[in-house]
C-alpha positions, -999 to +999 in steps of 0.1 A: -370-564-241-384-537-265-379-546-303-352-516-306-332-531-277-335-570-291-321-553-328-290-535-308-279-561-292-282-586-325-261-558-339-236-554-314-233-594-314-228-596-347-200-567-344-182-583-315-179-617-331-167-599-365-145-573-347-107-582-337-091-581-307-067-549-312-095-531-327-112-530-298-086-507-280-104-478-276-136-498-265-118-516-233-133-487-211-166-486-224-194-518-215-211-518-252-238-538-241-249-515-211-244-489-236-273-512-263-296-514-238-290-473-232-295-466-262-322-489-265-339-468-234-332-433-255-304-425-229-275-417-247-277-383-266-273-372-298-237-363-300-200-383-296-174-375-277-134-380-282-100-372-276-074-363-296-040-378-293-017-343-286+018-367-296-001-369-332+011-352-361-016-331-369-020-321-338+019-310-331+018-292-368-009-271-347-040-283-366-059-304-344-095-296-365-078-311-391-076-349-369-108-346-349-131-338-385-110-368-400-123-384-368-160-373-375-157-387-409-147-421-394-179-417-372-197-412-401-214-377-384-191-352-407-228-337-415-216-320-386-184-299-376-168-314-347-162-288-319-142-286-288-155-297-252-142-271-239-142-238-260-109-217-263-100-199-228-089-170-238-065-160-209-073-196-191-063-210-226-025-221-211-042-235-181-066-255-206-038-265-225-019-281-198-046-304-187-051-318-218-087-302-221-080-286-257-080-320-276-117-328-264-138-327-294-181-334-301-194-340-329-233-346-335-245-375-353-281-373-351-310-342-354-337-373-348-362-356-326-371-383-307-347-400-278-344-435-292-345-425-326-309-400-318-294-421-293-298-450-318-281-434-344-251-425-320-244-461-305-241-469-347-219-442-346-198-451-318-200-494-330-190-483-364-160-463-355-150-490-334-152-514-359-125-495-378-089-509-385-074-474-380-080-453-347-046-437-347-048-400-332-077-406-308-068-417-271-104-414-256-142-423-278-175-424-258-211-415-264-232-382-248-247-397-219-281-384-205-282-363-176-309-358-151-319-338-116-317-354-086-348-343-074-382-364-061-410-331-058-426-328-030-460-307-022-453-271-027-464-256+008-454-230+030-438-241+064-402-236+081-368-250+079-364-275+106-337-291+083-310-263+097-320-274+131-312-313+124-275-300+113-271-270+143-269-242+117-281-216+143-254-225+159-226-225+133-239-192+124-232-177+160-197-184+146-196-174+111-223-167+088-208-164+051-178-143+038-185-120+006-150-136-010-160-170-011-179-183-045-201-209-050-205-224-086-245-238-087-244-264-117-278-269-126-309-252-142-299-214-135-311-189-108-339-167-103-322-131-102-355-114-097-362-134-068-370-111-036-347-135-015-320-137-041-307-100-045-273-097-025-255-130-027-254-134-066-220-132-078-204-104-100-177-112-127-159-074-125-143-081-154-171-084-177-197-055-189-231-067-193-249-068-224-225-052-248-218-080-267-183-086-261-157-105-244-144-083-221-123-097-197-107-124-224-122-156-209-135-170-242-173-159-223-196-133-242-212-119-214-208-137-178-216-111-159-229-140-131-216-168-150-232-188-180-253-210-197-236-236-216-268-256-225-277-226-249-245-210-249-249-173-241-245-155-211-275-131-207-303-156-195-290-178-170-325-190-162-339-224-177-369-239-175-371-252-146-371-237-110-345-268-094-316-246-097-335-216-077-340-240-049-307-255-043-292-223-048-317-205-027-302-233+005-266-224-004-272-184+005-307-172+001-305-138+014-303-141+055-312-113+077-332-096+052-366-097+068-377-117+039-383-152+034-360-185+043-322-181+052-296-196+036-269-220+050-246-191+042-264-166+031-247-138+055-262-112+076-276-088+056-247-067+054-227-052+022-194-079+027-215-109+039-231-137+026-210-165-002-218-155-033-237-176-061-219-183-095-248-191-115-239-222-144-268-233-166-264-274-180-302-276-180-311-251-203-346-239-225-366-258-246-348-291-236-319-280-241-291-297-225-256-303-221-221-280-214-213-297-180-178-304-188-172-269-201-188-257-173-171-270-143-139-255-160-154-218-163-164-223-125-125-233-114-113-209-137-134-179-127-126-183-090-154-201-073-141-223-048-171-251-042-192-263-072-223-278-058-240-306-086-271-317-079-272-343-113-258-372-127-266-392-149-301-416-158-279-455-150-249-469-130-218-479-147-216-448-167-192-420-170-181-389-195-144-389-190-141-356-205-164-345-171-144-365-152-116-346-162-130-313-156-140-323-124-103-332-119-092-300-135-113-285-108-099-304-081-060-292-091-071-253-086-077-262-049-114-264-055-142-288-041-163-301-062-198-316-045-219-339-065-256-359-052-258-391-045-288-395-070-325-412-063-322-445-073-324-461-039-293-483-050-258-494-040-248-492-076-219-468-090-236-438-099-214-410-114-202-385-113-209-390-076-192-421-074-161-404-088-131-405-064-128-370-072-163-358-061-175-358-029-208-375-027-240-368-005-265-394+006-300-378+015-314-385+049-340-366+071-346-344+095-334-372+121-307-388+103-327-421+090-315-428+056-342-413+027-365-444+009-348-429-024-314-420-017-288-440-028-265-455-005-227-475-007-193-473+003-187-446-021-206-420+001-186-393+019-215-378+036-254-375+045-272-344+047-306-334+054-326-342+016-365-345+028-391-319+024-362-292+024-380-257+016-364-232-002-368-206-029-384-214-061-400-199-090-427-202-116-450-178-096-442-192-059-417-175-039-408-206-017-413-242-018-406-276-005-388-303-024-370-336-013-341-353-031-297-359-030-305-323-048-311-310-019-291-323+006-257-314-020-266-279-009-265-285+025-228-300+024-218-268-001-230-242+019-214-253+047-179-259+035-186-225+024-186-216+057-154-234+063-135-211+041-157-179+050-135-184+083-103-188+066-099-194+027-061-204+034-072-236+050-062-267+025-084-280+009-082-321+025-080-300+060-114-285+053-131-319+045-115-335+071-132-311+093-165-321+079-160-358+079-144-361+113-169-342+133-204-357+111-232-368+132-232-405+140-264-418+122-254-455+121-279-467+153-311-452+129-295-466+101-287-504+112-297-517+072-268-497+059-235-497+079-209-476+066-233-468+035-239-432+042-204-418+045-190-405+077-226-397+089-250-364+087-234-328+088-232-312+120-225-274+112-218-261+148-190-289+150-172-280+118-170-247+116-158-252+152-129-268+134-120-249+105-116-220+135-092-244+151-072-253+121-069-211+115-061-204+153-093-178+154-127-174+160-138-163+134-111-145+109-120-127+076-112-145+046-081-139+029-086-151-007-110-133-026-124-152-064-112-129-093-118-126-128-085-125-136-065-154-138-044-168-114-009-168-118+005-207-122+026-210-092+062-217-098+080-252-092+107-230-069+087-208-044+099-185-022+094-194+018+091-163+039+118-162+068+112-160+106+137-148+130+160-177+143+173-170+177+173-204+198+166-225+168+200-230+154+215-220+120+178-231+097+206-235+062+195-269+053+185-270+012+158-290-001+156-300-036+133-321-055+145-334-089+111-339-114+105-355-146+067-349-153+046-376-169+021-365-199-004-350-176+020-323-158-013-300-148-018-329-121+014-328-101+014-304-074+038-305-039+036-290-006+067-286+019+054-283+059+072-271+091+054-297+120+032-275+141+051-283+174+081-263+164+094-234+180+079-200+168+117-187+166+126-209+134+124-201+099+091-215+090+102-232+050+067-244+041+059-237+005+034-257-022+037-254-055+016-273-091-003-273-122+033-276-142+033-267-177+053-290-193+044-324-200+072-354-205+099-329-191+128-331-168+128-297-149+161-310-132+171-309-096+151-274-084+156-258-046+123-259-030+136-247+004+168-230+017+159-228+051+154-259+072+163-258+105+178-285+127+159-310+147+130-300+133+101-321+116+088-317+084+058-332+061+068-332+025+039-345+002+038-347-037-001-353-050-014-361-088-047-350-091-058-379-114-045-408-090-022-426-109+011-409-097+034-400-124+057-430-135+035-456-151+004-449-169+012-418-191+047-413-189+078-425-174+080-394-148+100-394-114+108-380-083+138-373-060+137-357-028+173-346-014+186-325+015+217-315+020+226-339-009+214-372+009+185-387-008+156-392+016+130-403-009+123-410-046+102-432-071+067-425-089+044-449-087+026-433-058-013-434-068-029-399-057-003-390-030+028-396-013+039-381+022+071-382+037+082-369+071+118-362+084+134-349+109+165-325+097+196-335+115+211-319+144+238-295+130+272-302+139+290-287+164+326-283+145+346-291+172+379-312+165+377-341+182+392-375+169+360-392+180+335-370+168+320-383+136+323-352+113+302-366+085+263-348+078+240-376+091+215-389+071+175-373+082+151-393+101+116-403+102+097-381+123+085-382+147+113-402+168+100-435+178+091-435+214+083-469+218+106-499+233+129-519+216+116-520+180+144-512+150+138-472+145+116-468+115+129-452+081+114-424+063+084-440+045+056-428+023+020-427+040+006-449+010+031-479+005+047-477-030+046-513-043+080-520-061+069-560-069+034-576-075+014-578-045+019-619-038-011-634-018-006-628+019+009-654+039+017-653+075+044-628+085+067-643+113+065-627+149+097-609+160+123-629+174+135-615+210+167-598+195+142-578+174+126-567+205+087-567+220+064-542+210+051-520+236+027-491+234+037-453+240+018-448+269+022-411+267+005-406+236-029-394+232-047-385+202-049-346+194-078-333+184-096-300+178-068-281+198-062-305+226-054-342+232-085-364+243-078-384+273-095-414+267-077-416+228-046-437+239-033-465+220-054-493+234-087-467+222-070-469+187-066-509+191-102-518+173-105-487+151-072-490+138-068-485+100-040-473+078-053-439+072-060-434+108-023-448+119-011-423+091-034-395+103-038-389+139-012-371+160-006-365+194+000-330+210+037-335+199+031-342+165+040-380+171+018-400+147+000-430+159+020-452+137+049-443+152+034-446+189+009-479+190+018-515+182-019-519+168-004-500+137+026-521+131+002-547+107+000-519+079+040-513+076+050-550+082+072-562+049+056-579+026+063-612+023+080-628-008+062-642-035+063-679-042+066-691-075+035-695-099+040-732-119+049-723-152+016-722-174-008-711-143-017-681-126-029-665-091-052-645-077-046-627-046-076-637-021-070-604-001-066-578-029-098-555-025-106-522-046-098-486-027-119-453-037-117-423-023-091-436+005-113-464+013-113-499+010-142-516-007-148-550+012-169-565-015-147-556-047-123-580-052-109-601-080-136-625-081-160-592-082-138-579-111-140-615-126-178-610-124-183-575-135-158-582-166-121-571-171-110-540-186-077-518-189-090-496-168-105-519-140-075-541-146-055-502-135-070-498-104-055-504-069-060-509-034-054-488-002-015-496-006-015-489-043-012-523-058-029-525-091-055-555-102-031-560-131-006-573-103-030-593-078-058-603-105-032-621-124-057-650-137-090-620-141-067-594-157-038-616-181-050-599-212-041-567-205-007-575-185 
């Protein structure tokens, strides 16, 4: 241990003996002595980070500067001014505003020139503040972290790009080669403009007229003609020092078809309207300049680019900027993908923002799928791409050049969900990485060391954009949604569905309503209303989506999302929060109800990232006057009908479970009695799959491989979900049992609770792994696959914060 470390840690000692328990409120999220030994290592930057509480005084009066340089003077870095995170929007401002993203503040604390010297100085900062009896109006406190490439260099040589052949590009491009309306945001070190094999596919903000020294199209942006650089905040020189950004742009959509050079994953065909385009954002700037990232992933979303590909993170695990975390969520809400590198550390550890739930994360592996010596691996992984001796374009006085790294395989996975939407931009956005996870080349035979480490497997272009044409019924359509400059109007919480004609599909005059009461982070709350595919082509086709509301603690009422449902038919009603938390608990008491014709099929709020409901709409009635006849609307069902034998006929229920009682620990649930019925198989059902149903998926295939998401997933050719069709499913929707009572004075842990990310359980991250790793609020908020919380099943681990 270095002298500087061994005099942190006395200090931070010292502080946490002295330092009560409810000052320490703000520093429940943050692991101060990981944070010592960062700043020890010079890996914390110069500045600090917080939040402003919006529900504060100051801040309602409209003078938030006001709070955050009273919060700089607390820091003891009012040498400074304190400036937002993310500057004022101009015409995105409302959007900003709504997420929350106007009360980030920095302030800088140090001009030491030297790493140790400045990130010293701002974990003082950071202690001292938290060593302060007053923190009212901040909500969120945390240092700069340091960020770094993802990169390993490799010799700079001429040769080929076998790495397309390893994931069939020439194959995915005889169906699609890149569509001039999609826009890929490259986060990095800038783009070489003046590169020969870089001339057609950079992007164009039309709004914007270059060099004039003015905000044109009102985004807040001086300048973004092709985007910006936020490290050294101007918009004319979107180059920095380093040629890392060239290259992993250069993979995305060099110019193809050019008779120059490499190709690029989506790069087009040399022709006027092909070809993604490349939104150029600069976080590694000149002269060491460094920093904007946050800011930056909101221009990207705001300025239309669909995919931001992030080949960084940050220098050790365990570490995370919330207020990038929340632009990467911010990102997420405007229907974006946002694609982030595994890093180089050759480690199972939680590196962010990769790690992030709402990132998806590339492993690096080569040309044959074998896991890269650096690449790191875990759970957290969604997916591998090729990351070793990649060649591409560069710069510094070579045209081309090969480098290896998670940098480079993030491009791969980019580019080619690029070429998802080039086929059809309406796809949604799960749909489109469902595609690429579900059809990933199985790399777990050459990978034997690290099973289901290295997410779904390697990319197989040929087989996903096979896909994405099935999901859009075409081979290969233009894309529909074009990037803008202009802003995107905030869709309302009543759309209007577009009417089909009706003959042979009864009267479709069922009403939908959903009655909301947002929580404090409305932006995150978005809802989407689906007619099932099997239904006839005759009916009125209701589906509508709608998000991003405006107002935050507010009860919009009981609000028509639907006047048209038809009869018999199945629908898939799903209401999402961005964040993951649902709406009820966290940040606000918000709620839900979902009616139809009056009769409540659903309601609650404590849902996690998503709920989903299906329902069949009852069969109308058909008026006549008989005695018998039972004249009264029936209730809706669960779709699809149950086709199985005996078993009670399911009610509607959420595809994530919503807990309504601490999760007890799981005792043995009692086998049917024979008046319940046996269960038996559908043996009709098959799984349906990339436009037909595979023979061989029946219900004793699923028996094995069966998981919740897969039950709630996979469909047969009638829509009939496999939960609803295979007995192996019946373990994830069994009632839990009742709890038995804890002896006054002692508490429980539940032996079965594990952690879920990203939809996935995490075998080794239970309560005695939270025990370990040390209790926080935040740990102590998160949940496994059915959405119970640690604060429930880590009673013993997680007391102090219940």
């Amino acid at each position: 241990m270095t002298r500087l470390q061994q005099i942190l840690f006395a200090a931070l000692l010292c502080a946490t003996a002295a330092r009560p328990t409810e000052r320490r409120r703000l520093g429940a999220d943050l692991d101060l002595v990981k944070l010592a030994k960062a700043a020890g290592d010079g890996e914390l930057g110069s500045r600090v980070l917080f939040k402003v509480d919006g529900e504060h005084a100051l801040a309602k009066s409209g003078d938030r500067e006001a709070l955050a340089k009273r919060v700089a003077a607390d820091l003891d870095c009012d040498e400074h001014e304190p400036v937002r995170v993310f500057r004022p929007a101009g015409k995105h401002e409302a959007k900003h505003v709504a997420a929350g993203l106007h009360d980030w503040y920095a302030v800088k604390c140090s001009r030491a020139p030297e790493k140790a010297a400045a990130a010293k100085k701002t974990f003082d900062a950071l202690t001292k503040f938290l060593d302060e009896a007053d923190h009212d109006g901040v909500v969120v406190v945390e240092p700069e972290l340091e960020h770094a490439l993802s990169w390993t260099p490799d010799d700079p040589l001429l040769g080929t790009q076998p790495h397309y052949d390893a994931i069939r590009m020439p194959e995915a491009w005889d169906v699609v080669r890149g569509d001039a309306s999609i826009v890929v945001q490259v986060l990095d070190t800038g783009i070489n403009m003046a590169h020969p094999d870089l001339q057609l596919n950079i992007w164009r903000n039309e709004g914007e007229i270059c060099g004039n020294g003015v905000d044109d199209d009102g985004n807040g942006y001086v300048d973004d003609c092709h985007g910006y650089n936020h490290a050294d905040n101007e918009g004319a020189n979107l180059l920095g020092d380093h040629w890392h950004g060239t290259h992993c742009g250069g993979t995305i959509a060099a110019d193809s078809n050019n008779g120059v050079g490499v190709a690029g994953v989506a790069g087009g065909d040399g022709a006027a309207d092909s070809g993604v385009k490349l939104m150029i954002s600069v976080g590694f700037g000149n002269n060491g300049n460094i920093g904007g990232f946050a800011e930056a992933l909101t221009y990207g979303a705001d300025m239309g680019a669909q995919i931001s590909s992030n080949s960084w993170g940050y220098t050790a695990p365990n570490f995370w900027s919330q207020a990038e975390l929340d632009a990467i969520d911010y990102y997420n809400a405007q229907n974006g993908i946002v694609v982030f590198a595994a890093g180089n550390s050759n480690s199972a550890e939680d590196y962010y923002p990769g790690f992030y739930e709402g990132a998806v994360a590339v492993a690096a592996v080569d040309d044959s799928g074998v896991r890269a010596s650096f690449s790191n691996y875990g759970d957290w992984i969604e997916i591998s791409a090729p990351g070793v001796s990649v060649y591409s374009t560069y710069t510094h006085g070579m045209d081309y050049g090969y480098a290896s790294g998670t940098s480079m395989a993030c491009p791969h996975v980019a580019g080619v969900l690029a070429l998802g939407w080039s086929i059809d931009a309406a796809i949604p956005r799960d749909a489109l990485l469902s595609c690429a996870y579900d059809t990933s080349i199985d790399i777990a035979d050459s990978n034997t060391g690290y099973p289901g480490q290295l997410g779904s497997g390697m990319i197989d272009a040929k087989a996903f954009v096979d896909c994405a044409a099935d999901l859009a019924n075409t081979k290969p359509p233009t894309a529909t949604r074009a990037p803008t400059a202009a802003p995107t109007a905030a869709p309302s919480p009543a759309p209007t569905a577009t009417a089909r004609p009706t003959a042979g599909c009864g009267p479709c005059d069922g009403v939908l309503e959903l009655a909301l009461v947002t929580d404090s982070y409305p932006a995150e709350t978005s809802w989407s209303l689906a007619l099932d595919e099997s239904a006839p082509d005759n009916c009125e086709d209701a589906s509508a989506t709608s998000g991003g509301y405006a107002d935050a603690n507010f009860d919009y009422g009981a609000v028509v999302i639907a006047t048209q449902i038809c009869p018999g038919q199945a629908y898939t009603f799903e209401l999402a929060d961005s964040f993951g938390d649902g709406i009820c608990c966290g940040y606000g008491a918000g709620s839900f109800s979902l009616s139809l014709d009056g009769v409540v099929l659903a309601s609650g709020g404590d849902f996690g990232a998503s709920f989903s409901l299906d329902f069949v709409a009852p069969e109308a009635d058909d008026d006549d006057d008989d005695d018998d006849d039972d004249d009264d609307a029936a209730a809706p069902s669960a779709a699809p009908t149950r086709r199985r034998a005996p078993h009670p006929a399911p009610t509607a229920k959420p595809t994530r479970a919503l807990p309504t009682t601490p999760k007890p620990s799981l005792a043995p649930v009692a086998a049917p009695t024979a008046d319940e019925g046996t269960c038996v198989d559908d043996a009709s059902w098959r799984h349906y799959s990339r436009g037909r149903e595979r023979d061989n998926r029946d219900c004793a295939w699923l028996d094995g491989r069966d998981s919740k998401s897969r039950c709630d997933r996979y469909k047969d050719g009638a829509g009939v979900r496999a939960r609803d069709a295979c007995c192996a499913c019946d373990q994830y929707y069994a009632p839990a049992p009742t709890p038995a009572p804890t002896p006054l004075g002692f508490c429980a842990d539940d032996d079965d609770w594990r952690l879920a990310k990203k939809g996935k359980t995490k075998k080794n991250r239970g309560c005695a792994w939270l025990a370990n790793k040390g209790a926080s609020k935040s740990r102590c908020k998160s949940k496994d696959i059915d959405g119970v919380r640690a604060s429930a099943a880590c009673g013993c681990v997680c007391s102090e914060f219940n």
